[in-house]
C-alpha positions as CSV (number, residue, x, y, z in Angstrom):
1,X,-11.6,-72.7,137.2
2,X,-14.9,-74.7,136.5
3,X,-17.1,-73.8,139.3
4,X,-19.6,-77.0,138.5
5,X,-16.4,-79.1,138.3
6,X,-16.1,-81.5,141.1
7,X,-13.3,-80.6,143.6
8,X,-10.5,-82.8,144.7
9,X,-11.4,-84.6,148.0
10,X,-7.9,-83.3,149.6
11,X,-9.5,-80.0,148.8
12,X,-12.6,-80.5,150.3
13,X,-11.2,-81.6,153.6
14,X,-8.7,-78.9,153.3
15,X,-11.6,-76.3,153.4
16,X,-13.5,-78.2,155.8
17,X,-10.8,-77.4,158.5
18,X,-9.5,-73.9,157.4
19,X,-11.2,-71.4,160.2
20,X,-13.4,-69.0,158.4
21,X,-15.6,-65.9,159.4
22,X,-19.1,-65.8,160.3
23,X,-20.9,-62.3,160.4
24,X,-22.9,-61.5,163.8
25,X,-25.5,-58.5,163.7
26,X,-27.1,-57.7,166.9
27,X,-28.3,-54.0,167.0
28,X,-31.4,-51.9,168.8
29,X,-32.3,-51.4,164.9
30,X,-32.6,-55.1,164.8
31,X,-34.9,-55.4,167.9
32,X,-37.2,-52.6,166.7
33,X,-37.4,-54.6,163.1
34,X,-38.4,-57.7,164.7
35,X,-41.1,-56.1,167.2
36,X,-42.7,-54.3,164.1
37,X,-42.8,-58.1,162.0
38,X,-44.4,-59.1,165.9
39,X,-46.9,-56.3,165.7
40,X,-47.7,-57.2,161.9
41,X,-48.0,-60.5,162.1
42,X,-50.1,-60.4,165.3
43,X,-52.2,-57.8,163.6
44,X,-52.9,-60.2,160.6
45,X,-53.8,-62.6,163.0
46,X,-56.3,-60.2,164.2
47,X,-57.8,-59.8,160.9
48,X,-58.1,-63.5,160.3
49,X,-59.7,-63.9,163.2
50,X,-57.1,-65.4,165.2
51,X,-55.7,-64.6,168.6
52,X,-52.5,-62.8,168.9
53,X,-49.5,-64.5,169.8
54,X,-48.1,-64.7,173.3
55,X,-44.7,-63.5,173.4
56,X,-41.9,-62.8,175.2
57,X,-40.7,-59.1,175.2
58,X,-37.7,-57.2,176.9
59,X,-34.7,-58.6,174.2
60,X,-32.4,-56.1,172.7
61,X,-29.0,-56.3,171.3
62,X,-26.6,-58.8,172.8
63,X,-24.4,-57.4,175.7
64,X,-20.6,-57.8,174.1
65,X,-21.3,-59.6,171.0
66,X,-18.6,-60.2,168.6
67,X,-18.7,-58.9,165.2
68,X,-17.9,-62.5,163.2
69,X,-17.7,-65.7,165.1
70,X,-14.4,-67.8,163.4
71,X,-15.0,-71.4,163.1
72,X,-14.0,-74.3,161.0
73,X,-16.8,-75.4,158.9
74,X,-16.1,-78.9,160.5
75,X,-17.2,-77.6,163.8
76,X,-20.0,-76.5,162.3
77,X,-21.0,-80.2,160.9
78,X,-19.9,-81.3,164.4
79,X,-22.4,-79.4,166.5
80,X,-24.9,-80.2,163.5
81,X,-24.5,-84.0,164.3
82,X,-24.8,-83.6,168.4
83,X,-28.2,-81.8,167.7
84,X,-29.7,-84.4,165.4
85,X,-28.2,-87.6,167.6
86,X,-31.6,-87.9,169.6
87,X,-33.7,-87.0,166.5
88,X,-35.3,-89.9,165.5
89,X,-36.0,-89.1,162.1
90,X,-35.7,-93.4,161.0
91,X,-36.7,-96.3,162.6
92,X,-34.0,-98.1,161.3
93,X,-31.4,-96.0,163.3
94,X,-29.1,-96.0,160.1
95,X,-26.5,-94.2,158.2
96,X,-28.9,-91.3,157.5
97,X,-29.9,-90.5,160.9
98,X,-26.2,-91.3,162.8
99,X,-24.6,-89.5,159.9
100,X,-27.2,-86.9,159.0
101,X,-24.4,-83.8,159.3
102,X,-22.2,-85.2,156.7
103,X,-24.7,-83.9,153.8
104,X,-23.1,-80.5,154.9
105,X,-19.3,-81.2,154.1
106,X,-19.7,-79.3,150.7
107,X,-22.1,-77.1,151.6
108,X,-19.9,-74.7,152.5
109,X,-17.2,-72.3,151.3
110,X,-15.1,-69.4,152.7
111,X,-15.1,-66.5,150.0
112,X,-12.2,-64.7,149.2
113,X,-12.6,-62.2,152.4
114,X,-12.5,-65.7,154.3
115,X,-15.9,-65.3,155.5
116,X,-18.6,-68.3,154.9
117,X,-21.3,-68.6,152.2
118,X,-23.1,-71.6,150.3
119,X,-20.7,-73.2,148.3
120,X,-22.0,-74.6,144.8
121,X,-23.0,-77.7,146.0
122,X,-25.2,-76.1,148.7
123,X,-27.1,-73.8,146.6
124,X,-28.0,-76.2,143.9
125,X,-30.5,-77.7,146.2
126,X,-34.5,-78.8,145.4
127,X,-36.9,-76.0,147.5
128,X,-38.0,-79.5,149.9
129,X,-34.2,-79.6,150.6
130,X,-33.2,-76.1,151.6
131,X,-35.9,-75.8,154.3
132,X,-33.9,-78.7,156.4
133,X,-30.7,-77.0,155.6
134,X,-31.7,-73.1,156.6
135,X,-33.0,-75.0,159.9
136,X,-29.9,-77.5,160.4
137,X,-27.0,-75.0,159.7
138,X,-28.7,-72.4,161.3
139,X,-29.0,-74.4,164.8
140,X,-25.7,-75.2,164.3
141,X,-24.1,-72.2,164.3
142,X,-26.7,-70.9,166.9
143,X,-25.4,-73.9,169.1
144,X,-21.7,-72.5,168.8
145,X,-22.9,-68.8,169.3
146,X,-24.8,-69.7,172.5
147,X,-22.1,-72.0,174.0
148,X,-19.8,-69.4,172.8
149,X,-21.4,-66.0,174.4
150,X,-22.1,-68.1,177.8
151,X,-18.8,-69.4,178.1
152,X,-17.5,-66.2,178.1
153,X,-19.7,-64.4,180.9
154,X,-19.1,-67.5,183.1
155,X,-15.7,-68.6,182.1
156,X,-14.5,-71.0,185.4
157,X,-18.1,-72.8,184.1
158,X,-18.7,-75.8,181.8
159,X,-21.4,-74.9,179.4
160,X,-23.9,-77.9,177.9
161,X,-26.0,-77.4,175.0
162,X,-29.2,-79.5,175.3
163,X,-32.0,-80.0,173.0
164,X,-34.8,-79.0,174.3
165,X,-37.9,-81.2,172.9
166,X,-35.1,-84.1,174.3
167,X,-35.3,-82.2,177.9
168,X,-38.8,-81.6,177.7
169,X,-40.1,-84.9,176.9
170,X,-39.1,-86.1,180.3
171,X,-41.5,-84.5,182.2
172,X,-44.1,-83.7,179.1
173,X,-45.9,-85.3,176.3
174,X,-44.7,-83.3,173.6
175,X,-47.1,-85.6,170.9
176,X,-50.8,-85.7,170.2
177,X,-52.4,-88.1,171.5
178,X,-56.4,-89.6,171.3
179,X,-57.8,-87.3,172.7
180,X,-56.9,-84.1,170.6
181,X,-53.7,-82.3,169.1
182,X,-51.2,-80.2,171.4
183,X,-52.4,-76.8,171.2
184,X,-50.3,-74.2,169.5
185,X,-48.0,-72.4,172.4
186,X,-47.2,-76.2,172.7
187,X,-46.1,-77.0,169.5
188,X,-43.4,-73.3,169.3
189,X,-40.9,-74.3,171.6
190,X,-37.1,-73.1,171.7
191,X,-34.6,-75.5,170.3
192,X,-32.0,-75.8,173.4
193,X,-31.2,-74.9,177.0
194,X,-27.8,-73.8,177.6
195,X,-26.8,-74.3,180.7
196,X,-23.4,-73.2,182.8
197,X,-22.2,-75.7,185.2
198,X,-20.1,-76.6,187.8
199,X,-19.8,-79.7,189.7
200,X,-21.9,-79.5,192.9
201,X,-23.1,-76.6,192.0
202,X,-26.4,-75.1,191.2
203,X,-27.0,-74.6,187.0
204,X,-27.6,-71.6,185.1
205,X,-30.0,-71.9,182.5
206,X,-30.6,-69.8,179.3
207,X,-33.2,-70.7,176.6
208,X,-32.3,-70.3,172.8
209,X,-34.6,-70.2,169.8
210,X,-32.8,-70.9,166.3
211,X,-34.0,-70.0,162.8
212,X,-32.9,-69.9,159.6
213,X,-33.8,-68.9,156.2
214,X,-32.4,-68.3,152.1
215,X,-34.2,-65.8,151.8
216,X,-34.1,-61.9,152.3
217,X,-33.1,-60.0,155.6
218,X,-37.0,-59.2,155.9
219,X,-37.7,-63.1,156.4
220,X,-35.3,-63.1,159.2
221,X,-37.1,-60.4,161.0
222,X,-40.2,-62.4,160.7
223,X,-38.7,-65.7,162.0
224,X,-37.0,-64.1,165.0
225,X,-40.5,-62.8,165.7
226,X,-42.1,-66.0,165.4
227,X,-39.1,-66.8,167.7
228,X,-40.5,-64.8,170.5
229,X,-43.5,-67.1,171.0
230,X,-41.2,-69.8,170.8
231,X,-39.2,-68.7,173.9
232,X,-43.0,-68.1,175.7
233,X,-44.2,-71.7,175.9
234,X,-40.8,-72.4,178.5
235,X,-40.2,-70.7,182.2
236,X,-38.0,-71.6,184.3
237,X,-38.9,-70.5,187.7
238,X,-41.4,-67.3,187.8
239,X,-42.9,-66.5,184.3
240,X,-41.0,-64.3,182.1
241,X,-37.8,-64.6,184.1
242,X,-35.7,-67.3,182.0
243,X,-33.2,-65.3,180.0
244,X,-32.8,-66.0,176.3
245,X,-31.2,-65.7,173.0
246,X,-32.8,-65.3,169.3
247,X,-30.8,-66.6,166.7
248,X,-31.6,-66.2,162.8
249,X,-29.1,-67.2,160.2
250,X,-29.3,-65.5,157.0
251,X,-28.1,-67.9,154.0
252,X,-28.2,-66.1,150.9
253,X,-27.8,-67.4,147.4
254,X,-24.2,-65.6,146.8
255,X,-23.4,-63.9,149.7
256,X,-21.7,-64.6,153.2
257,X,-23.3,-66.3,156.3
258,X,-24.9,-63.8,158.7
259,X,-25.9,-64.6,162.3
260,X,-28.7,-62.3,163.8
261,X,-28.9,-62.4,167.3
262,X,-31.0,-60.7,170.1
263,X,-30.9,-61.1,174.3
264,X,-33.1,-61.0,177.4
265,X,-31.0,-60.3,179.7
266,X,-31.5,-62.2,183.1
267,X,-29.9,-65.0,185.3
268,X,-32.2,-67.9,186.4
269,X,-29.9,-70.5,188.7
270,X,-31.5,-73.9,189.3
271,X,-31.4,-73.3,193.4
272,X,-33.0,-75.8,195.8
273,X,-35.6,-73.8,197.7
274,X,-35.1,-76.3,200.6
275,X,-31.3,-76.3,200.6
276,X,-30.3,-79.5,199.8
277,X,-27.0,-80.6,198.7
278,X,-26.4,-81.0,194.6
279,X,-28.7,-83.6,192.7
280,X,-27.6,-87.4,192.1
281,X,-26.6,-86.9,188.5
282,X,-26.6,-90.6,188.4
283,X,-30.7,-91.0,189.2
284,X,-32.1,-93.1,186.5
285,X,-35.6,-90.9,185.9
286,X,-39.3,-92.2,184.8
287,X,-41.4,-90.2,183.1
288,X,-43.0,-87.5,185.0
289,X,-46.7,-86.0,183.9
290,X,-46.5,-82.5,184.4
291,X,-49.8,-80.2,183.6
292,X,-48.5,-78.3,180.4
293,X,-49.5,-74.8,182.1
294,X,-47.8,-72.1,183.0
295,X,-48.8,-69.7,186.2
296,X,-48.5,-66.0,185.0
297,X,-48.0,-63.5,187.8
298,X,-51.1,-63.1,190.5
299,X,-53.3,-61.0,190.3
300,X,-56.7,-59.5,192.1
301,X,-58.6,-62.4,191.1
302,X,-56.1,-65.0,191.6
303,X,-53.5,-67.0,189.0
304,X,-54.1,-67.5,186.0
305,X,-53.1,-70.4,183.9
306,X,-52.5,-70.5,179.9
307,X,-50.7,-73.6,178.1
308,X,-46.7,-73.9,178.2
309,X,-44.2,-75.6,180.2
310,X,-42.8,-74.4,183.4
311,X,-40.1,-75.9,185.9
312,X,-40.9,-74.6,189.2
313,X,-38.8,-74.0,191.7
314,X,-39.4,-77.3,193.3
315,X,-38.5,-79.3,190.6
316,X,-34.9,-77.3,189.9
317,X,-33.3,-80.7,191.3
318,X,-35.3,-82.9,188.9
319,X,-34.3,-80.3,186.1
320,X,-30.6,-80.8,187.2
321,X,-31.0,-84.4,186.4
322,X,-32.5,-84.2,183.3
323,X,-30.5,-81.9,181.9
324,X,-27.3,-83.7,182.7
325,X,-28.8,-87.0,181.8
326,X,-30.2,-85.7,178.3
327,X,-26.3,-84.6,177.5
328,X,-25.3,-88.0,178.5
329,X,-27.5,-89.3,176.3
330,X,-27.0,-87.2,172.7
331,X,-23.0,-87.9,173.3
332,X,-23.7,-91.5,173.8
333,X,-25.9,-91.3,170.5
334,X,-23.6,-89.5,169.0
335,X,-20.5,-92.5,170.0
336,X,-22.9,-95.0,168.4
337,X,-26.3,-94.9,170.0
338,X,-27.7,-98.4,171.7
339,X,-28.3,-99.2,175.4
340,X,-25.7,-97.0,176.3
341,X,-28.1,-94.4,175.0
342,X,-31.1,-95.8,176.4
343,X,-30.2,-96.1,179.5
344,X,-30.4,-91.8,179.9
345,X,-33.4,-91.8,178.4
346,X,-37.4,-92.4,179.2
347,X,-39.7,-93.6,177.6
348,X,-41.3,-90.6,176.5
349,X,-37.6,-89.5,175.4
350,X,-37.0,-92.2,172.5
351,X,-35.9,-95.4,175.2
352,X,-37.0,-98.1,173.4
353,X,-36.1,-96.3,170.0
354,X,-32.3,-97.0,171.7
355,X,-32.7,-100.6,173.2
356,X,-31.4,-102.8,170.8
357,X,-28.1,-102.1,169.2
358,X,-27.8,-102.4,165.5
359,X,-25.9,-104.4,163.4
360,X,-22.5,-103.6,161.9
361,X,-23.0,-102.3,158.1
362,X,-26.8,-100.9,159.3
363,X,-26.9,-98.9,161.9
364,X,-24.1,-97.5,164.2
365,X,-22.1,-99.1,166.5
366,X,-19.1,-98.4,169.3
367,X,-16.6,-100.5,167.9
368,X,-13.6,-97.7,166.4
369,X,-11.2,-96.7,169.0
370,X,-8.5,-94.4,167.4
371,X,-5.6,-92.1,169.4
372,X,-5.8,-88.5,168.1
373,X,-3.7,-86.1,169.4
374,X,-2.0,-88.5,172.1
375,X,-5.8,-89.0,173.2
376,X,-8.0,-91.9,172.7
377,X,-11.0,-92.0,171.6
378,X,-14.2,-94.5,171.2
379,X,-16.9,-94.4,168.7
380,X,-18.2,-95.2,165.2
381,X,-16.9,-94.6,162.0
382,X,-18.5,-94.6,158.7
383,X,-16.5,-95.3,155.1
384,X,-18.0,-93.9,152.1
385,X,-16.7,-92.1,148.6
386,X,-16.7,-88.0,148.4
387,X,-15.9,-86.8,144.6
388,X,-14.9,-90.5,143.9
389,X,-12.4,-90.9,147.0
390,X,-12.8,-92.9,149.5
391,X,-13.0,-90.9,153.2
392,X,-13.3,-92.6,156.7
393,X,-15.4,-90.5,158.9
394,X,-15.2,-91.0,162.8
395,X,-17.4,-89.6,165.4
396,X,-16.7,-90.1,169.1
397,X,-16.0,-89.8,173.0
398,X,-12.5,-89.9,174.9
399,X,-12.3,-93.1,176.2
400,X,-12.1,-92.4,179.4
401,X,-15.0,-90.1,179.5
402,X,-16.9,-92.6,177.7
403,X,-16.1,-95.5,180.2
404,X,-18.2,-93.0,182.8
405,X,-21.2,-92.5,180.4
406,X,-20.9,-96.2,179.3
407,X,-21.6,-97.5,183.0
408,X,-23.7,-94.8,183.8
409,X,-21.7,-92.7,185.9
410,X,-22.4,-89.4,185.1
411,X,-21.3,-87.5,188.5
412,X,-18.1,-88.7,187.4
413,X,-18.3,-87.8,184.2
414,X,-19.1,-84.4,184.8
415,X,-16.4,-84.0,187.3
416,X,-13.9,-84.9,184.9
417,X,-14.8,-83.8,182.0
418,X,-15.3,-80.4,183.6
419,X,-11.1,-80.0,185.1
420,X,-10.7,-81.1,181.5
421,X,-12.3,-78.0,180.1
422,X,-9.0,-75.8,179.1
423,X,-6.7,-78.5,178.0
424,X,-8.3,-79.8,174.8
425,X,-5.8,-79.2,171.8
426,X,-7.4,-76.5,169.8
427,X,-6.0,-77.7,166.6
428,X,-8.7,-78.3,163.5
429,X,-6.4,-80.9,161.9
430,X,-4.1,-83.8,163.4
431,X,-1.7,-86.3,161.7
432,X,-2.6,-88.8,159.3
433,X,-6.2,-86.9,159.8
434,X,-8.1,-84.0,157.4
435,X,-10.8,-82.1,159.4
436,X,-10.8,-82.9,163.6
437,X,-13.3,-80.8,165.8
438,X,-12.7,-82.0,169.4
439,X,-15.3,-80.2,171.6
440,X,-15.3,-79.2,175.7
441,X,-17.4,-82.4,176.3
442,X,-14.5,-84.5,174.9
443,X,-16.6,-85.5,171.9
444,X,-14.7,-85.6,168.7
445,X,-15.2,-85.7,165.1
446,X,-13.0,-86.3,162.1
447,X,-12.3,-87.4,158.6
448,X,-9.5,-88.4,156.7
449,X,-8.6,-89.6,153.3
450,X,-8.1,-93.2,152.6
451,X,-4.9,-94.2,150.1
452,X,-5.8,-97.2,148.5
């Protein structure tokens, strides 16, 4: 067969819902490798006459990792799309930016051991290019990981998985402004919080830094170390006590998908210091204007300060709500954006950027309804050709979790969605459909082939 011959389109969304194998590495060998790139990058620094980094230390392999993680490469392009929904990257709020994840559905290819690698199409890619792909496929697959490994240690939980610029924004101005540019422990942040949920109950929050790279296994060392100052500009509660994950995908030229991942182990849990009952999920929030600083432990002389972000413990209420509400808002986004949107959102979080809904043909819009698997669903779709066929591609909310979001009722939603949580068919495919990812938040994606 012609490997630069186009493929079929029924062949494409064959692939696209056939589960394949990712590899996971997490070792001790792995953890020493990326504290030596630390200690020679910070050492370089040195020489330049920079300061060192500030880092977070303390990660080793992960406790009961898996040794491959088997997904559809359509779940992949799903959890792509729900991390870019609140990205802002056109003002236009078009095609490009709703549909941004859909660049990936030739991108990849199980090999003949079933496990993942860049198909064709993805390696033949300008350098500008694969820098936005090593960063979007590797926080995709970092978002499944991470939803994955804390679903399993709190299994009668929901798990959430939030962007965390989105989050931060709410409470901090994350741009430059007239009077100077953010400083640099500002500008490395980690990419989400994950947190484990129950309604009525306080949150457990972990923080998780993505990277990804094409080139060799040394790069990824010196990403995930670039990672640990990433992880140091958020706390949680006392400094240093947040746990978190390091994820660096590996994409080689010719060669399976490999997931590197590193842990701190730890359990922070979004308690109320003065006992109150659980935070109004449904409190419309204003910006706050948090000092970006960060308390490090006391000592003789008193606490010191350096930059960062930190929740304290008083504010674990207010960090319930944001959380909850920033999830509202990236499915909402990702049903079709507009004042559904906006309404989760400040103005420091992209409100006004989500105001006005767009046009039909332009933008996105909420105005496809389809029933898959007996269920129905709301959201936008999105016609276009793939290898000269024409494909319908629909991304969306169950209705009736929608209705919630749609009036702002996101106790509700929560509460529902959350005795929802095991019954979700499982299938990556469904009649008259190709690929269909439907995900614990009742979002869904799919495609299908259109006989003309």
């Amino acid at each position: 067969m012609d490997e630069d011959a186009p493929k079929h389109t029924a062949e494409v969304l064959d692939e696209l819902r056939t589960p394949s194998h990712v590899q996971i590495r997490s070792s001790s060998d792995l953890a020493d490798h990326v504290v030596h790139a630390a200690s020679a990058e910070d050492k370089k620094r040195v020489e330049d006459g920079l300061a060192p980094r500030r880092r977070r230390t303390g990660y080793g392999h992960v406790r009961g990792a898996e040794r491959s993680l088997t997904t559809a490469p359509w779940q992949a392009i799903h959890a792509i799309g729900l991390g870019v929904a609140l990205a802002r990257q056109g003002a236009g709020r078009g095609l490009a930016e709703h549909w941004g994840s859909l660049r990936y559905s030739q991108a990849l290819a199980a090999n003949r051991g079933g496990y993942l690698q860049l198909s064709p199409e993805g390696r033949d890619l300008l350098r500008f290019y694969k820098a936005a792909q090593s960063g979007e496929i590797g926080a995709g697959f970092a978002s499944l990981l991470a939803e994955r490994i804390v679903s399993s240690r709190y299994p009668d939980h929901s798990v959430s998985v939030i962007p965390a610029d989105t989050a931060l924004r709410a409470g901090w101005a994350l741009r430059s402004t007239g009077k100077g540019t953010l400083s640099e422990p500002l500008k490395r942040r980690p990419h989400f919080f994950v947190e484990a949920w129950r309604p009525g109950r306080p949150s457990k929050i972990l923080l998780v830094a993505s990277k990804g790279t094409h080139g060799k296994l040394s790069q990824v060392h010196k990403q995930l170390a670039t990672a640990t100052a990433h992880v140091e500009s958020v706390h949680v509660g006392a400094h240093g006590s947040v746990p978190f994950l390091l994820a660096g995908t590996e994409i080689p030229a010719k060669e399976s998908l490999a997931v590197h991942l590193l842990e701190a182990q730890a359990e922070t849990v979004l308690h109320s210091p003065s006992g109150e009952g659980p935070a109004d999920l449904d409190l419309v929030l204003e910006d706050r204007n948090e000092l970006a600083e960060v308390n490090l432990a006391r000592e003789r002389r008193g606490e010191r300060t350096v930059p960062g972000f930190q929740v304290r413990p008083d504010s674990f209420a207010w960090f319930s709500v944001v959380l909850a509400r920033a999830e509202a808002a990236t499915l909402m986004a990702f049903t079709g954006g507009g004042k559904p949107t906006a309404q989760y959102l400040t103005n420091e979080q992209g409100r006004r950027h989500f105001r006005h809904d767009n046009q039909a043909g332009t933008g996105s819009v909420r105005d496809a309804r389809f029933q898959i698997h007996g269920i129905d669903f709301v959201g936008t779709d999105h016609v276009f050709r793939l290898n000269g066929n024409r494909v319908e591609a629909f991304s969306g909310l169950a209705a009736d979790l929608y209705e919630h979001l749609h009036h702002g009722r996101v106790n509700d939603y929560r509460a529902e969605v959350h005795a929802l949580r095991a019954q979700w068919p499982a299938d990556h495919t469904a009649k008259g459909w190709g690929p269909v990812s439907i995900r614990p938040d009742g979002s869904i994606m799919a495609m299908r082939l259109l006989r003309t």
